[in-house]
C-alpha positions as CSV (number, residue, x, y, z in Angstrom):
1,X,-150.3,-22.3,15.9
2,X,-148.7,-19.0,16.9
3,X,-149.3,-15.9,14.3
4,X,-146.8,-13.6,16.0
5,X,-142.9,-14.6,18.0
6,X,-142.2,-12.6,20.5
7,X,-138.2,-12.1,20.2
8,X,-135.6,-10.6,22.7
9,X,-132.9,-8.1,21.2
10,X,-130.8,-10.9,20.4
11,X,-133.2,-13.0,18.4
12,X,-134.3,-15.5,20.5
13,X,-137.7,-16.5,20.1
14,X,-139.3,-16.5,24.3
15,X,-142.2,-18.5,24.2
16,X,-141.3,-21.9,22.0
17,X,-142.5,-25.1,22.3
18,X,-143.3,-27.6,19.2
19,X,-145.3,-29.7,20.9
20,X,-148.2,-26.7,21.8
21,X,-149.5,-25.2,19.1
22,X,-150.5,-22.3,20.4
23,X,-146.2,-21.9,21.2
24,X,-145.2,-23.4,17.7
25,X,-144.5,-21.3,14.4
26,X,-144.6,-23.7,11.3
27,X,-143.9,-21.0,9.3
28,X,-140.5,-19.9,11.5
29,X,-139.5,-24.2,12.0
30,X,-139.9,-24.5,8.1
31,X,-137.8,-20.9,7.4
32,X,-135.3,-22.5,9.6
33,X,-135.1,-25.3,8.4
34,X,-134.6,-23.9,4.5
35,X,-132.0,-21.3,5.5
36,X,-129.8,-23.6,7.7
37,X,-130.5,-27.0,4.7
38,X,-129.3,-24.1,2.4
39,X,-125.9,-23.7,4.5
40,X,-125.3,-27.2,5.4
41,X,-125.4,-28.1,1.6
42,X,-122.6,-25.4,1.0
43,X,-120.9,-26.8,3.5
44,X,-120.6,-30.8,2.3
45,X,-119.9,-29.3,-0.6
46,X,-116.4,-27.6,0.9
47,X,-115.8,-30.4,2.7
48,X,-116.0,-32.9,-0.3
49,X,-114.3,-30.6,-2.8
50,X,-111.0,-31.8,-1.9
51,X,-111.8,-35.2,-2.5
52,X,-113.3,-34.0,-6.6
53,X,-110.1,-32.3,-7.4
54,X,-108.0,-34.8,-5.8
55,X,-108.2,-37.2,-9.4
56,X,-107.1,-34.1,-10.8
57,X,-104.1,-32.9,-9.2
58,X,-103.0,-36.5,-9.5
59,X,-103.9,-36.8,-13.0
60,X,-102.4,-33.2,-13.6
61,X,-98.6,-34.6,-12.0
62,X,-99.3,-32.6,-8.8
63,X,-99.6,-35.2,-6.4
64,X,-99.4,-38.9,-6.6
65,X,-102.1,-41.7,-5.4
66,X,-100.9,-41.9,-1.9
67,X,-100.6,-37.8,-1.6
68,X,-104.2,-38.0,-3.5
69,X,-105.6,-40.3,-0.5
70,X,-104.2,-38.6,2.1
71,X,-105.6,-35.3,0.8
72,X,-109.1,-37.3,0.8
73,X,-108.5,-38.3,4.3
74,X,-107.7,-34.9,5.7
75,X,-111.3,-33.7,5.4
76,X,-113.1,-36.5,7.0
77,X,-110.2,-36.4,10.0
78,X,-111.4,-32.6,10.8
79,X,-114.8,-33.4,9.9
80,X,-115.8,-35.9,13.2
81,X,-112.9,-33.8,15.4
82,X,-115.1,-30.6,14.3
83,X,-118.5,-32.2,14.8
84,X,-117.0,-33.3,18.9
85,X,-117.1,-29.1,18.6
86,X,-120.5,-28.1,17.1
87,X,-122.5,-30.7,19.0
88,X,-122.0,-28.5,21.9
89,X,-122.8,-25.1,20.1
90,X,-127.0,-25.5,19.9
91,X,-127.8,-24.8,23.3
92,X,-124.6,-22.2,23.8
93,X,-124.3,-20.3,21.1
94,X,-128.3,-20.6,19.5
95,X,-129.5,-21.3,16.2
96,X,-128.8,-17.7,14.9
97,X,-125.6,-16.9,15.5
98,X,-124.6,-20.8,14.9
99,X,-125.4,-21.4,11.7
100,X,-124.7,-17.4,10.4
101,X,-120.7,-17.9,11.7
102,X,-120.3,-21.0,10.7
103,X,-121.3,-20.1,7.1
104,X,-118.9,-17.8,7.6
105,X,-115.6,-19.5,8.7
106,X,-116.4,-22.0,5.7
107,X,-115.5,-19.3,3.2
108,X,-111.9,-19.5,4.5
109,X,-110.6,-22.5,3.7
110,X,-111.7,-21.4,0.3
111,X,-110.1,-18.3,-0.1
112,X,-106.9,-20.6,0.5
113,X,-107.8,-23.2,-2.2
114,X,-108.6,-20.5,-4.5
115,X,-105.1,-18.8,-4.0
116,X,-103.1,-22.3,-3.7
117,X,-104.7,-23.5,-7.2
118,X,-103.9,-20.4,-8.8
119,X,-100.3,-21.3,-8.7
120,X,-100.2,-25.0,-8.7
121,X,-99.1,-25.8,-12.6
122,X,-95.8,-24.9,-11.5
123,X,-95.2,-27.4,-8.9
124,X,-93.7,-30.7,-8.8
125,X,-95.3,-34.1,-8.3
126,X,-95.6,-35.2,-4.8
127,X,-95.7,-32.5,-3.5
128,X,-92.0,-31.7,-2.6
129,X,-92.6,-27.9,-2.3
130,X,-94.8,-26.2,0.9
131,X,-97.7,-26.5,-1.3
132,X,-98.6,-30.4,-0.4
133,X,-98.3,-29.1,3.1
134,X,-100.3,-26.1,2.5
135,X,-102.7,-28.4,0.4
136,X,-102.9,-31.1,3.4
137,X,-103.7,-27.8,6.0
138,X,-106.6,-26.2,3.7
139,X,-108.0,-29.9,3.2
140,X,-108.3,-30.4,6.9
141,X,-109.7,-26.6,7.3
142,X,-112.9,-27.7,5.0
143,X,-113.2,-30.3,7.7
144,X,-115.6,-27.2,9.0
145,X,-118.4,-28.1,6.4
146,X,-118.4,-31.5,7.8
147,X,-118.3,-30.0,11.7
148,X,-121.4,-27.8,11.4
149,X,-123.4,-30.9,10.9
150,X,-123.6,-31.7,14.6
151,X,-124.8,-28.0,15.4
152,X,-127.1,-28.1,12.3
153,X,-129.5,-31.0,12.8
154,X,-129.5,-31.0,16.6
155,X,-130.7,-27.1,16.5
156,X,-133.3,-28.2,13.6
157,X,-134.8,-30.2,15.7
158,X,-135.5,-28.0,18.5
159,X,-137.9,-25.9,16.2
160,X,-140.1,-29.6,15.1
161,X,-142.6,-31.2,17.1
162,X,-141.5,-35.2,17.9
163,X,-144.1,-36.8,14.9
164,X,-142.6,-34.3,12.1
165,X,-138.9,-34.7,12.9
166,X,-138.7,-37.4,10.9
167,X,-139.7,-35.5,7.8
168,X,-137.4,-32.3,9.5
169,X,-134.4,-34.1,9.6
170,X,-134.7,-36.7,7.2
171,X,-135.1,-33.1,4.5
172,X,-132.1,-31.3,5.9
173,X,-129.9,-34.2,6.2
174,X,-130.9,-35.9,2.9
175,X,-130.9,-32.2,0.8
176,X,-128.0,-31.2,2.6
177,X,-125.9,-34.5,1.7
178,X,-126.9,-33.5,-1.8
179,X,-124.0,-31.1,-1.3
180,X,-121.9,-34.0,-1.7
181,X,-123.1,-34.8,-5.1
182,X,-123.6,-30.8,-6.4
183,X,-119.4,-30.5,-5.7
184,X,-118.8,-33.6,-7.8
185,X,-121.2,-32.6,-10.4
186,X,-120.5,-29.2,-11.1
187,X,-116.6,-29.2,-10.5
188,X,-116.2,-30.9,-13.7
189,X,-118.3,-28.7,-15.4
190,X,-116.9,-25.4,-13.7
191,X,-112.7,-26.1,-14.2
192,X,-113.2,-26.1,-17.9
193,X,-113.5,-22.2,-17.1
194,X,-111.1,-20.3,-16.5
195,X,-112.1,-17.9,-14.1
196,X,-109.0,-16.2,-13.6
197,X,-107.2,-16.6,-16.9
198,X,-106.4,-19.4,-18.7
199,X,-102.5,-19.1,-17.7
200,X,-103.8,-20.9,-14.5
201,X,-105.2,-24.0,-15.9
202,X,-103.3,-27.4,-15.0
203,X,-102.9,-29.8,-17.6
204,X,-104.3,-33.2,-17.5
205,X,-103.4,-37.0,-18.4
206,X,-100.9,-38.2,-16.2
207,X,-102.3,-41.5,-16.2
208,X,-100.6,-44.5,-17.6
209,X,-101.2,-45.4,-21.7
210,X,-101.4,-41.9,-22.4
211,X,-100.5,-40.7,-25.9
212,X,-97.9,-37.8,-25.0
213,X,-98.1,-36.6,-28.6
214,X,-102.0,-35.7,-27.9
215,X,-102.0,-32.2,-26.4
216,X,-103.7,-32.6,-22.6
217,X,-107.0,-30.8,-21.4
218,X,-106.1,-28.1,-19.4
219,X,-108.3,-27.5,-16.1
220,X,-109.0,-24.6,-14.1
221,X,-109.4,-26.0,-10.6
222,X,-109.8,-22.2,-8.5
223,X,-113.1,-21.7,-10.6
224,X,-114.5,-24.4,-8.2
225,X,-113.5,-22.5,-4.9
226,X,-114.2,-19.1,-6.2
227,X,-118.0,-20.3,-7.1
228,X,-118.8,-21.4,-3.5
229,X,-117.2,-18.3,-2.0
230,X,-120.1,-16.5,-3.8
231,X,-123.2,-18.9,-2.5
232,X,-121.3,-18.9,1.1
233,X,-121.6,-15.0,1.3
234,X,-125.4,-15.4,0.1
235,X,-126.1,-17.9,3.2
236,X,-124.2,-16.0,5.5
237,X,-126.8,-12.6,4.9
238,X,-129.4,-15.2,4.7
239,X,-128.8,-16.5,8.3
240,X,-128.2,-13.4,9.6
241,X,-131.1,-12.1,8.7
242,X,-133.9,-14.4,9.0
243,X,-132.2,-16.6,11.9
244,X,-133.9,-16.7,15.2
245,X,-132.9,-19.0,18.0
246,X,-135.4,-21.0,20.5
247,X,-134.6,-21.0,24.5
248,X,-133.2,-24.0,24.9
249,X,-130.3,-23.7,26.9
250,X,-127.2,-26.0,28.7
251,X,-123.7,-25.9,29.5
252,X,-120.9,-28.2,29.0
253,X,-121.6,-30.5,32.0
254,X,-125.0,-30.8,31.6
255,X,-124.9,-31.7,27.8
256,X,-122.2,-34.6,28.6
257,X,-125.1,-36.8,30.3
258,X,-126.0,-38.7,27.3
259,X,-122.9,-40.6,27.7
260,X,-124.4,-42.2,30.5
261,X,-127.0,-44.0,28.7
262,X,-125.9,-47.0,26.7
263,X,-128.2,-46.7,23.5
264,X,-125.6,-43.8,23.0
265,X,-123.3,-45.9,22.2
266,X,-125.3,-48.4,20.0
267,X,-127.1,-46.0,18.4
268,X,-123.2,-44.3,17.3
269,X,-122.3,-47.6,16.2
270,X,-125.8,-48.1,13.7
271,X,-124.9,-44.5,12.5
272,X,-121.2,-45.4,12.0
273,X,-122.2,-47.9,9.9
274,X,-124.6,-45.9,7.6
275,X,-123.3,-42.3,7.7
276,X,-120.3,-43.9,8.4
277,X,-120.4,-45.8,4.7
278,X,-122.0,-42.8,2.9
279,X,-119.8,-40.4,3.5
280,X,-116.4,-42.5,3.7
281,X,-117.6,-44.1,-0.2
282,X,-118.4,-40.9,-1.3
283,X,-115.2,-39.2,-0.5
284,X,-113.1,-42.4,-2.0
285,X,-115.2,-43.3,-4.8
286,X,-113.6,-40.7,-7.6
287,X,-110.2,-42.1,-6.8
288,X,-111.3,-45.5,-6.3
289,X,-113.0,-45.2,-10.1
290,X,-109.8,-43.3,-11.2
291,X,-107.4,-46.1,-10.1
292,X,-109.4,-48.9,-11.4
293,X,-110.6,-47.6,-14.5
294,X,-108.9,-46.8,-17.7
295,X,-111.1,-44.3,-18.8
296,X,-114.1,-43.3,-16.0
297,X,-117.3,-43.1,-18.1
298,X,-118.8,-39.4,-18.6
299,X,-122.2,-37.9,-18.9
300,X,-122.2,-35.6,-22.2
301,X,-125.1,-34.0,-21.7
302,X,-124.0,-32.9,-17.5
303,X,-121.0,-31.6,-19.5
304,X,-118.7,-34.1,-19.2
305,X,-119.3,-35.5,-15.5
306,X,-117.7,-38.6,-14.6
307,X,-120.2,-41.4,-12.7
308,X,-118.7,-40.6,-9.5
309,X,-121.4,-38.0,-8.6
310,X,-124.2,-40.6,-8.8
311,X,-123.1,-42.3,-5.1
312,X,-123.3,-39.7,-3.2
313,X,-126.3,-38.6,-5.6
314,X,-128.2,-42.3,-4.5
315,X,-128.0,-41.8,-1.1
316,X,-128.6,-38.6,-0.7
317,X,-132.1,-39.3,-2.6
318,X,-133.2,-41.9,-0.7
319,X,-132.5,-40.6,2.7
320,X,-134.8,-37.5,1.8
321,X,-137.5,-39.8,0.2
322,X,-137.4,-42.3,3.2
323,X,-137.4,-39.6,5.8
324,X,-141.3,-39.4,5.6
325,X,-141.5,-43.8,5.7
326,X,-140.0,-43.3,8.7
327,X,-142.1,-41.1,10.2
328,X,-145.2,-43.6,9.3
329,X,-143.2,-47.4,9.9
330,X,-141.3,-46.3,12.6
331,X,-137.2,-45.8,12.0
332,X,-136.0,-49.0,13.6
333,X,-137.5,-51.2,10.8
334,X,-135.8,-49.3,8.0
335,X,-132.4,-49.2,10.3
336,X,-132.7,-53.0,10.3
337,X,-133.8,-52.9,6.4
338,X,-130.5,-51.0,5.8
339,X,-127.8,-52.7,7.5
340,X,-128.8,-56.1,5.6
341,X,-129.0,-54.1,2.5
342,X,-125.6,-52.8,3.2
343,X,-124.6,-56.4,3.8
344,X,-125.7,-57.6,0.6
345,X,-124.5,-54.8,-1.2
346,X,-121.3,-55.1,0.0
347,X,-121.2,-59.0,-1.1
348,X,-121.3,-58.0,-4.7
349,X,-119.0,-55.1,-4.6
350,X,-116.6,-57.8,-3.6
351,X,-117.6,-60.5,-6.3
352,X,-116.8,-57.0,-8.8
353,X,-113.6,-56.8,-7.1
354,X,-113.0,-60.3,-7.2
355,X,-112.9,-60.0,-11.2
356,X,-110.4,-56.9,-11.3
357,X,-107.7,-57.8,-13.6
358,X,-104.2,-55.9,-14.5
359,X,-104.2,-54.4,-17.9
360,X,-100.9,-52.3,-17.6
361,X,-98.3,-51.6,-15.6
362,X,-97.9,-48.1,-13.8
363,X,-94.8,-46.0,-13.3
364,X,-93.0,-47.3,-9.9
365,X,-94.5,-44.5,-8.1
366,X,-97.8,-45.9,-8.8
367,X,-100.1,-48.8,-8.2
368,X,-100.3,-51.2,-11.3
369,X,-103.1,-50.2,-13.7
370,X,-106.4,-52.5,-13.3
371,X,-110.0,-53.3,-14.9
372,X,-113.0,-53.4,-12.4
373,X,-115.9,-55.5,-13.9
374,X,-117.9,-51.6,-13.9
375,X,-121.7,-53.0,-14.5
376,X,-121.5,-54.8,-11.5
377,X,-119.1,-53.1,-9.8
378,X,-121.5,-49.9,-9.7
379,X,-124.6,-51.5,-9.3
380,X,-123.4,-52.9,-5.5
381,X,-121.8,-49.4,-4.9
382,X,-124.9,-48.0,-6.4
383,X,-127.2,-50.4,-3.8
384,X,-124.6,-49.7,-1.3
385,X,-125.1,-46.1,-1.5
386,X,-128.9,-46.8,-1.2
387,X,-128.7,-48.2,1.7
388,X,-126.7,-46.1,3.6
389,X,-129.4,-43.5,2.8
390,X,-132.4,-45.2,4.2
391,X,-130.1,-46.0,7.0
392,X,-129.2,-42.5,7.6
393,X,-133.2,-41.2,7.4
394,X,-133.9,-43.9,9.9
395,X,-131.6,-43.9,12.5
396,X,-132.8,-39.9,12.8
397,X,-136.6,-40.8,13.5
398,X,-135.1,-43.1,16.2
399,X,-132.8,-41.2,18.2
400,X,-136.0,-38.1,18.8
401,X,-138.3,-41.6,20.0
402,X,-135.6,-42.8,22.3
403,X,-134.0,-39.7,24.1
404,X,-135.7,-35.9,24.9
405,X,-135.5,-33.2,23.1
406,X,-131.9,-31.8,24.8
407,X,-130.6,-35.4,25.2
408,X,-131.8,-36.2,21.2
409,X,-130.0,-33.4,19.9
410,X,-126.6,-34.1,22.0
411,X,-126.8,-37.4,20.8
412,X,-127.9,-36.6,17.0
413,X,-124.6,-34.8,17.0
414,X,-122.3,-37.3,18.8
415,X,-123.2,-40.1,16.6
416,X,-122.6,-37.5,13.4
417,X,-119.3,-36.6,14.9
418,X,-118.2,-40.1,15.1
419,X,-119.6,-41.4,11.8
420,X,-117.9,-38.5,9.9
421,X,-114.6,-39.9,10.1
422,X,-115.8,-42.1,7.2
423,X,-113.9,-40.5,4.6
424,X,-110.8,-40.0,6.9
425,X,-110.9,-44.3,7.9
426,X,-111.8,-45.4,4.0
427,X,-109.1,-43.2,3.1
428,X,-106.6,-44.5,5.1
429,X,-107.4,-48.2,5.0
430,X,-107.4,-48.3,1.1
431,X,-104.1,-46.3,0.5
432,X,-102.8,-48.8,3.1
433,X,-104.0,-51.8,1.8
434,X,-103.4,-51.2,-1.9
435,X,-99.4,-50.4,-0.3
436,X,-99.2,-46.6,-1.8
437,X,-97.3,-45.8,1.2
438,X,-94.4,-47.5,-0.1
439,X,-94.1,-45.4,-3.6
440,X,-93.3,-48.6,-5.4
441,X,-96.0,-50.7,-4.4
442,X,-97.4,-53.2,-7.0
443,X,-100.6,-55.3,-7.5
444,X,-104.2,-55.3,-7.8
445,X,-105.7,-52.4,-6.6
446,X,-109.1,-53.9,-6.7
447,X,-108.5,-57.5,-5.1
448,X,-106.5,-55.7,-2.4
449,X,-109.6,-53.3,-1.4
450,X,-111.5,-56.3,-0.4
451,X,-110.8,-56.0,3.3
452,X,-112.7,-52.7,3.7
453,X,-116.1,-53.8,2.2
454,X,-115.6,-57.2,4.4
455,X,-115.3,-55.3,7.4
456,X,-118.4,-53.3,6.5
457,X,-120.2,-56.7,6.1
458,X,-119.0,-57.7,9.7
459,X,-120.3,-54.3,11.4
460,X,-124.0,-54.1,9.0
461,X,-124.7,-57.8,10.4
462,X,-123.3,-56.7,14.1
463,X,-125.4,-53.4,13.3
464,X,-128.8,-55.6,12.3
465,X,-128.8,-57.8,15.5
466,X,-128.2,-54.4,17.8
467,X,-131.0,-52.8,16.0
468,X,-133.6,-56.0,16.1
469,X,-132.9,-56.5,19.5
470,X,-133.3,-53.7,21.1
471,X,-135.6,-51.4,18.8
472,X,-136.8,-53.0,16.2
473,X,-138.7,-56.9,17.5
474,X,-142.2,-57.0,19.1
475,X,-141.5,-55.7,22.9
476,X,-138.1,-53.9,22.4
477,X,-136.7,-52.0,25.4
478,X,-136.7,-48.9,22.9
479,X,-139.0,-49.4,20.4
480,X,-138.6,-47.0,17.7
């Protein structure tokens, strides 16, 4: 293992291979690895902020559900457009000067939510001034902390040798999707302080059965953007300071070849389906709770936190804790493992949604009011959440076994650009199917949802048999 790096002017480490120890720094790999899982859990967290405050400003008469969903969309749009950007950037730009800019350009979009919220008890609901515009701009903009995904894990892998990527990747993906459940967490807490004065705060119970004579909770929503600008600048000297980069070098054209193999395409397709799930449930789920139930449960002693957190929370745990099963079973098994688990998770999400029944009618600008069995409802959310996590630790142990080194990380952040339009394809298919588009539109928000978790049953099953065949049975043509 190498005691001293020897580094060119710009910080790019000369002599590097993972697989030599004699050219391998565990101490420089791990740094890495810390520093950039640091960033990339700042930056789920901007890109899923929308999606916590969304229930608010809809609650608070800003916006109404379909403006709410369509704010929730926005994100996971720029987030797989984005990640078609930074899959490129690894071998171009370097490690360094990656992830140190990137931390960077995340702290805009927040300087414009944390001078849009400042003003936003003045508006009208729906939107009808520029600020819904405005809003629906600065959503798409913290589409960047989903982007820098596709730079992030393909450059972490370049520091790892092949049998400890699993446990690399499985870390930094699984810890930084944590970032997911910290900005559902802690926004709660944080908007019951008003930052910038308390003539900011937006009032809140817009939601149908509630007593007008009771006076409303105020919340501040720019404390939430103002507290991430301060971690953001703290990566940013972070990366720029203890960042090197590794000489791994290509253009364009030469990274574009992985398009030519075919398990690039099945392998986007299994990662479609767990990514795919994780992050398009965990961007919908707080509305989803919000339109379904009367009164979302809290946790008193997290200050008040609704359950929403605990989705992304679940599989975000268990693709850190499964990252090192993969790396002793093998990733393929746990793919296959995860895709019937989705399957049957999925089954009793829609027995829950089966039993929703209407328990009040909503103003015509909204869906009718409805009651989700919640016990079971969350426990096949919960399992489906699970799932998707295992799913996501194992499909990253595959794609280093089946491809090399330049080709894995090109195709680590292909398949992460595609499956991160999750949030923007749940988005859209449930405001469409519970007819928000129409303003007026009436029924049972949970029975009409169905057709979203019966598609995921479709592509899990479609997902098991890809996986089986080709990576995963005795003599597969890429075992992994």
């Amino acid at each position: 293992m190498a005691d001293t790096l020897s580094t060119t002017s710009s910080g790019t480490i000369t002599d590097w291979n993972p697989e030599d120890p004699k050219a391998w720094s565990s101490r420089q790999a791990w740094l890495t690895l810390w520093v950039t899982t640091f960033s990339l859990i700042l930056g789920f967290m901007v890109w899923y902020m929308v999606s916590v405050i969304a229930p608010m400003l809809q609650n608070g008469g800003i916006v109404d559900k379909s403006h709410a969903f369509w704010l929730t969309a926005m994100p996971g749009l720029a987030g797989g457009l984005l990640r078609l950007v930074w899959m490129f950037f690894p071998p171009i730009l370097g490690t360094k000067k990656m992830v140190a800019w990137s931390t960077v350009a995340l702290i805009l979009p927040m300087l414009g939510w944390l001078w849009l919220l400042m003003g936003l008890q003045n508006q009208p609901q729906g939107g009808d001034h520029l600020s819904f515009g405005l809003m629906m701009v600065l959503a798409f903009l913290t589409g960047i902390g989903g982007g820098i995904f596709s730079g992030y894990m393909p450059s972490t892998s370049y520091f790892f040798p092949k049998a400890k990527q699993g446990v690399a990747l499985g870390l930094q993906a699984g810890i930084g999707n944590f970032g997911v459940a910290v900005v559902q967490l802690l926004t709660p807490i944080l908007v019951t302080v008003a930052v910038f004065g308390a003539a900011h705060g937006l009032a809140q119970g817009n939601k149908p059965g509630t007593d007008p004579a009771v006076p409303k909770p105020h919340v501040y929503l720019q404390t939430a953007p103002a507290f991430i600008i301060i971690l953001l600048i703290i990566s940013a000297v972070l990366a720029f300071v203890l960042l090197k980069s590794v000489p791994i070098k290509a253009n364009f054209r030469q990274q574009i070849d992985i398009f030519g193999n075919k398990h690039t395409w099945l392998m986007t397709l299994i990662y479609l389906l767990t990514f795919g799930c994780f992050s398009g449930l965990a961007g919908t789920f707080a509305l989803m709770l919000n339109n379904m139930v009367p009164h979302v449960p809290t946790i008193a002693w997290l200050g008040g936190t609704t359950i929403a957190f605990l989705g992304a929370f679940t599989g975000s745990l268990s693709r850190v804790i499964w990252g090192p099963l993969c790396d002793r079973f093998g990733g393929a098994i746990w793919t296959l493992v995860s895709a019937l688990g989705i399957a049957i998770s999925s089954v009793i999400v829609i027995i829950a949604l089966k039993g929703t029944t209407i328990i009040a009618d909503a103003p015509t600008t909204q869906v009718a009011k409805v009651q989700v069995p919640l016990p079971m409802f969350l426990t096949g959310m919960l399992m489906l959440f699970f799932f998707a996590g295992v799913g996501n630790a194992a499909t990253f142990k595959q794609m280093p076994m089946i491809f090399p080194p330049r080709q894995a990380g090109g195709v680590i952040g292909w398949t992460a650009a595609i499956a991160a339009f999750g949030p923007f394809i749940f988005s859209v298919s449930i405001n469409a199917l519970t007819g928000a588009g129409t303003g007026n539109a009436k029924g049972n928000f949970g029975q009409n949802i169905i057709p979203v978790f019966v598609a995921v049953i479709i592509l899990a099953l479609i997902c098991a048999v890809i996986d089986f065949w080709f990576y995963a049975r005795p003599g597969a043509e890429a075992k992994s």
